[in-house]
N, C-alpha and C positions, 0 to 999 in steps of 0.2 A: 889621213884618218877620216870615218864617215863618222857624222855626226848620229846618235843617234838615243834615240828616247828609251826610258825605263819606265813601265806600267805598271797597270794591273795586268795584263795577258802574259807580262815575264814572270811575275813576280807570284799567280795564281797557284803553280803548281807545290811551291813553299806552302802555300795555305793550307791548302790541301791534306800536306805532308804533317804540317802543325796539328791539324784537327784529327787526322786519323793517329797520332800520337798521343792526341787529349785523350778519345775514347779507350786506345789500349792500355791509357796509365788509370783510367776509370776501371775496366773491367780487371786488371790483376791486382788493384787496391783494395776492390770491392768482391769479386768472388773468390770461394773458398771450396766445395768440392771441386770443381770444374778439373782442381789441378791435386786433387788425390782419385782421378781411373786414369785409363787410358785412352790417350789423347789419338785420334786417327784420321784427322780432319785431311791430313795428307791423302786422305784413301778417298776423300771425297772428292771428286773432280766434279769438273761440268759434263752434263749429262748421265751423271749418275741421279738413282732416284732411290738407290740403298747401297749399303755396305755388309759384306757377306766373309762369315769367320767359321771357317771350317772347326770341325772340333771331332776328337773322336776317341775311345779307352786304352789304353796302356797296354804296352807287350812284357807278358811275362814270361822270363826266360822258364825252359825246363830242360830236364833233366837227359842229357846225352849218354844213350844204350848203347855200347858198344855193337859196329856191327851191323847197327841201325838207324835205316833213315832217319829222321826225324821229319812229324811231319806240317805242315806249312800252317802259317795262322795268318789269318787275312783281319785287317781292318776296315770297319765301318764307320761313314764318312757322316757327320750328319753338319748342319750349318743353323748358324744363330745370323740372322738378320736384323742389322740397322736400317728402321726409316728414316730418313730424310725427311721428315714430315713437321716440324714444328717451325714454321713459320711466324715470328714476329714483330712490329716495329712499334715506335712510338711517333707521334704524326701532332704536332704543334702548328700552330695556326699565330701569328704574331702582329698585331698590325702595328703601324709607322706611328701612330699618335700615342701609346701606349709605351714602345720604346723608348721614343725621344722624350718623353715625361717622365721617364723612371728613372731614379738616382744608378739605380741598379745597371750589372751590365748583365740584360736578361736571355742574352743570346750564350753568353756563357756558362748559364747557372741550366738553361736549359740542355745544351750538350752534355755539362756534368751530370746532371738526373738522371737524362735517359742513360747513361752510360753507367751510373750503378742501377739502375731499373733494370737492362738487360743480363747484366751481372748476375741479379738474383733472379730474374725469370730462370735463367740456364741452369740455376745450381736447386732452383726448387723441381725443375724439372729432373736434373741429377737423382735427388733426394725421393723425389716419387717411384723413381725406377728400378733404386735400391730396393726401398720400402716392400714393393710390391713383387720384387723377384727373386727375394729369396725363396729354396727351396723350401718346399711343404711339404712333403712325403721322401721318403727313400734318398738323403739325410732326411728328416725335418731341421731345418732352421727359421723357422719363424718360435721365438717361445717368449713365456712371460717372464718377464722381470720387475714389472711394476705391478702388478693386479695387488698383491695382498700388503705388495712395500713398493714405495713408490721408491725408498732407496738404492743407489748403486753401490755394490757392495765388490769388495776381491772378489768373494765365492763366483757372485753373477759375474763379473769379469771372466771368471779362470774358465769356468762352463760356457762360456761364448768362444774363449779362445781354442778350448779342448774340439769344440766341433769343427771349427777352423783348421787344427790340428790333423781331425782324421781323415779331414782331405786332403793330409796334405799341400795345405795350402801354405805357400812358403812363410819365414817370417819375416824377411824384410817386408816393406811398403806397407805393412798392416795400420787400418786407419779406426778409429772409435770417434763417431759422431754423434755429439749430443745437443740439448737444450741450455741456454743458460741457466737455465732450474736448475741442472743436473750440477755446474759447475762448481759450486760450494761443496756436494757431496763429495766429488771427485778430489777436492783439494785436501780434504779431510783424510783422504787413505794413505796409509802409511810406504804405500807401494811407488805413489805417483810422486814423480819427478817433475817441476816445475821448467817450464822453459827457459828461465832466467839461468839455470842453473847445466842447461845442456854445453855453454860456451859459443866460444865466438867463430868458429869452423864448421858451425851446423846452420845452415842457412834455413829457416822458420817461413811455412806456410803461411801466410794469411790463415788469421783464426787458431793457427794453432796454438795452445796454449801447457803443453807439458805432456808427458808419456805413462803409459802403466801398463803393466806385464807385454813391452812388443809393440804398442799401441800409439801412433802418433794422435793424439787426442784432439779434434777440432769442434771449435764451438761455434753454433750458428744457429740464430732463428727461425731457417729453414725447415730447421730440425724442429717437431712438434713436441711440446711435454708429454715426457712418461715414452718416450721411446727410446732409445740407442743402437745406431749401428755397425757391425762391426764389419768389417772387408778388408780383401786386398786390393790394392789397384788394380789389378785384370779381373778382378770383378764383373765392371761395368765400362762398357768403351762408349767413348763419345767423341761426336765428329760436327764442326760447325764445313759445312758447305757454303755458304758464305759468312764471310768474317763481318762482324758489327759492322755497317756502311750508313757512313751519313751523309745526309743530301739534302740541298736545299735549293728555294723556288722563289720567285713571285707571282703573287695574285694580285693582280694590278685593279680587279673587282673589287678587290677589297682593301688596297692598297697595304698589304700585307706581305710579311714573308714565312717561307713554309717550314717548316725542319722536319725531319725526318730520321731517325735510327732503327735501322733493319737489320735481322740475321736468320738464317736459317741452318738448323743444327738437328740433330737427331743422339738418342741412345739406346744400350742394350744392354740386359745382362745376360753376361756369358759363362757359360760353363753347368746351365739347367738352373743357377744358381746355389751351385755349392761352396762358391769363396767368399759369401757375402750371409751374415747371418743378422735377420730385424728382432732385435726384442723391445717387445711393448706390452701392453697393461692384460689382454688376452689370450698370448699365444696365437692366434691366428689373425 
C-alpha cells in the first residue's frame, strides 16, 4: 500500500463545493421575484451577449367556402431582446489583524451578506423591469390605484385581473406584488386566503404570503409604497449568465484577504408588455 498524505490541495475542491452551496442557500432564502418570471439562464451560454424571443399574433381560423381556395395568412415575426448587461459584485477587503481580533467569524458573515445583497440587487432589478414595461397604450396597463386611496381594494384587484383577462393571459402562475404597507390592507379582504391555510402539498414562494382572486401574493420591500403589480410569469424573462461566483485572494501589501461575489444577469419584458399590469398613485 503507498503511504500517502491528505491536504489542503485534496481536500480544496469540497470547499469550494461548501461555499458555492452557502451562496445558493443565501440567494433562494433571500430572493423572491427572481422565481415568479421566467427563468432562461439555460439560454445564456458563453459568448452570448443577449437572448432573443421571438414573438408574433395569433391565427385566426375562418370560414371554409365550399369550392374555394382559401386564402393563405402569413405571420410576422417580431423579437423582444434580453441584455446581458448588468454586471455586478461585492468586493471586501479583510486584513489578518482585524480577523484574528474578532470574536466574530467574519469571513462567514461576509459571504452571507453578500449573498443576500445580490439576491435583492436581482430581484430589485426584476421589480424595475416590471414597473417600467408595462404596456401604455393599445392595452393601457399602467393605471392608478393609489392617487385618491392609497387602499387596495377587490374592485382594484378585479380591474387589474379583468385587463389580464383580456389578453388572455392565462390564469395559472398569476403573481400580485406589493409593499408591506399594503399587507395589512390585503389581510383585511374577505377574498384573500392566507397561506397558513392553502396546506401542506402547496410548496410556498419565499415572501409569499397568501392568494386573492388567482393571485399568488408576494411581499417585498423591493416593491415601493403605493404601487402593485400584477403579472404572469411569462411576463418578464430573466437569465443569470453567470451564476453568483465567489472568489477570493491575498494582498500580501496589505497583509489581507480579498472576497469577492459576482454575477451577471439580464432581463426583459415580453410580450410589448401585455401580461404584466403597474398600478401606482398616477396612472403613468
Amino acid at each position: 500500500m503507498s503511504d500517502a498524505d491528505m491536504g489542503v490541495t485534496e481536500t480544496s475542491a469540497t470547499g469550494q463545493a461548501i461555499v458555492a452551496a452557502m451562496v445558493q442557500k443565501q440567494l433562494i432564502a433571500k430572493a423572491k421575484l427572481m422565481f415568479t418570471v421566467q427563468d432562461e439562464s439555460a439560454r445564456a451560454g458563453k459568448g452570448a451577449l443577449s437572448v432573443a424571443f421571438p414573438r408574433t399574433g395569433a391565427l385566426a381560423p375562418v370560414a371554409k367556402s365550399e369550392n374555394t381556395a382559401s386564402e393563405s395568412i402569413a405571420l410576422t415575426y417580431a423579437v423582444d431582446t434580453l441584455t446581458l448587461d448588468q454586471h455586478f459584485h461585492t468586493f471586501v477587503r479583510l486584513e489578518d489583524k482585524a480577523e484574528i481580533q474578532s470574536v466574530l467569524n467574519i469571513e462567514s458573515d461576509i459571504l452571507e451578506r453578500a449573498g443576500a445583497g445580490m439576491a435583492k440587487k436581482m430581484d430589485s432589478f426584476i421589480y424595475d423591469t416590471l414597473v417600467a414595461g408595462a404596456s401604455a397604450s393599445n392595452p393601457d396597463h399602467i393605471i392608478d390605484q393609489f392617487g385618491s386611496s392609497g387602499t387596495l381594494t377587490l374592485a382594484k384587484i378585479l380591474s387589474a385581473r379583468k385587463l389580464l383577462d383580456d389578453q388572455d393571459v392565462p390564469d395559472d402562475d398569476r403573481f400580485l406584488v406589493i409593499n408591506p404597507e399594503q399587507e395589512s390592507e390585503l389581510l383585511a379582504l374577505s377574498a384573500f386566503i392566507d397561506a397558513s391555510q392553502y396546506g401542506a402539498r402547496t410548496a410556498l414562494l419565499n415572501g409569499e404570503i397568501g392568494m386573492v382572486y388567482g393571485f399568488k401574493v408576494i411581499k417585498t420591500t423591493v416593491c415601493a409604497a403605493n404601487v402593485a403589480l400584477y403579472y404572469h410569469r411569462t411576463s418578464c424573462a430573466f437569465a443569470r449568465q453567470v451564476e453568483p461566483k465567489w472568489e477570493q485572494d491575498r494582498n500580501l501589501s496589505k497583509l489581507a484577504k480579498e472576497y469577492s461575489l459576482s454575477a451577471l444577469f439580464g432581463a426583459k419584458i415580453l410580450d410589448s408588455g401585455k401580461r404584466n399590469v403597474t398600478a401606482n398613485a398616477t396612472g403613468s
